[in-house]
Residue, then its C-alpha position, 0 to 999 in steps of 0.5 A: x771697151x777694150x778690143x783686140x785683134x791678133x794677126x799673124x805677119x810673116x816677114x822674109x818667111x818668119x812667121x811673128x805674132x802681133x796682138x792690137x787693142x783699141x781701146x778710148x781712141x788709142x790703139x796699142x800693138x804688140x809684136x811677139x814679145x816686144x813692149x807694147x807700143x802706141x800705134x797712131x793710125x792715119x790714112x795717107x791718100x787713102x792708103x793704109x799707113x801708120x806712125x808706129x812708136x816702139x818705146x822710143x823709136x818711132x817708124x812710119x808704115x805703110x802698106x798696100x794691098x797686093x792679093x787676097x790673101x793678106x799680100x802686102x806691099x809694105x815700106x817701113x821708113x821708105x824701105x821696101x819690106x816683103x810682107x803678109x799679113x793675116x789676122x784670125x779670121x781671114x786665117x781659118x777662112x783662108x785654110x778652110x776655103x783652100x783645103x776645100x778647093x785646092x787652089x786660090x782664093x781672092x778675098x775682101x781685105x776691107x768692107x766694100x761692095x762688088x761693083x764688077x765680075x770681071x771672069x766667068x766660072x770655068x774661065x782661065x786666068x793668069x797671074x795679074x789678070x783682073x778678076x773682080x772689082x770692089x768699092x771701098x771708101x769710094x775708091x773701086x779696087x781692082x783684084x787680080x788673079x795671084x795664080x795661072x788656073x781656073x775659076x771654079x766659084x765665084x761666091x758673091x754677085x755684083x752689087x752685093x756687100x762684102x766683109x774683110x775676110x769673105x771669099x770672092x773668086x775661087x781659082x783652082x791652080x792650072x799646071 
């Protein structure tokens, strides 16, 4: 069966369009309207790398989350690139949860588990504060705050699970 996925991946503020399928344990990928290429996926010290081949060029990706919201800290062949990534659920989940609130918002990158609430509703945070601590892959993450405000929701409990995409701290922006 094949599977596929779309993002959007906005690159130095241009947005491009990627589409990645599965399918008998081979993954393609393709970039706007590129050819497509094989994707090889390996973990690397439980990060998020790639060897990514492109006809015949190849590049090694690697890319660590930052924020909530599909911020990455991305290299491609060791060279720093500014990135974010958001695939189509965590898009619409992303504006809905926004236009509602006004604010930010922190969510699952991954399937995990929240191991600790680290704010209260109501509370002030600012830009790089703790916020929430979720395990997954039995490594806990750290989440932190991506804004100076307040903390208007927090939609999830510790211990419960949560899934790529779900909203886990809601923060209005504070001027």
């Amino acid at each position: 069966m094949r599977l596929t996925k779309r993002y959007t991946l906005t690159v130095d503020g241009v947005e491009i369009s990627a589409e990645m399928a599965s399918e008998d344990g081979r993954t393609e990928i393709r970039i706007a309207d590129t050819e497509a290429g094989t994707l090889d996926a390996r973990p690397v010290l439980g990060g998020r790398s790639w060897s990514l081949r492109l006809g015949d060029r190849h590049h090694l990706i690697h890319l660590t989350p930052l924020d909530g919201k599909g911020g990455m800290a991305a290299t491609v062949n060791g060279r720093p690139v500014p990135m974010t990534v958001l695939d189509e659920l965590r898009a619409l989940a992303l504006s809905e949860v926004e236009a509602r609130d006004g604010g930010g918002v922190l969510v699952a990158d991954i399937p995990g588990l929240v191991v600790e609430i680290k704010v209260k509703v109501g509370q002030r945070v600012a830009p790089g504060e703790p916020v929430i601590v979720v395990e997954a892959m039995k490594m806990q993450n750290e989440l932190t705050a991506g804004i100076d405000g307040v903390v208007t929701e927090i939609p999830v409990v510790e211990g419960q699970a949560v899934n790529p995409g779900d909203a886990l701290v809601l923060i209005e922006p504070q001027e």
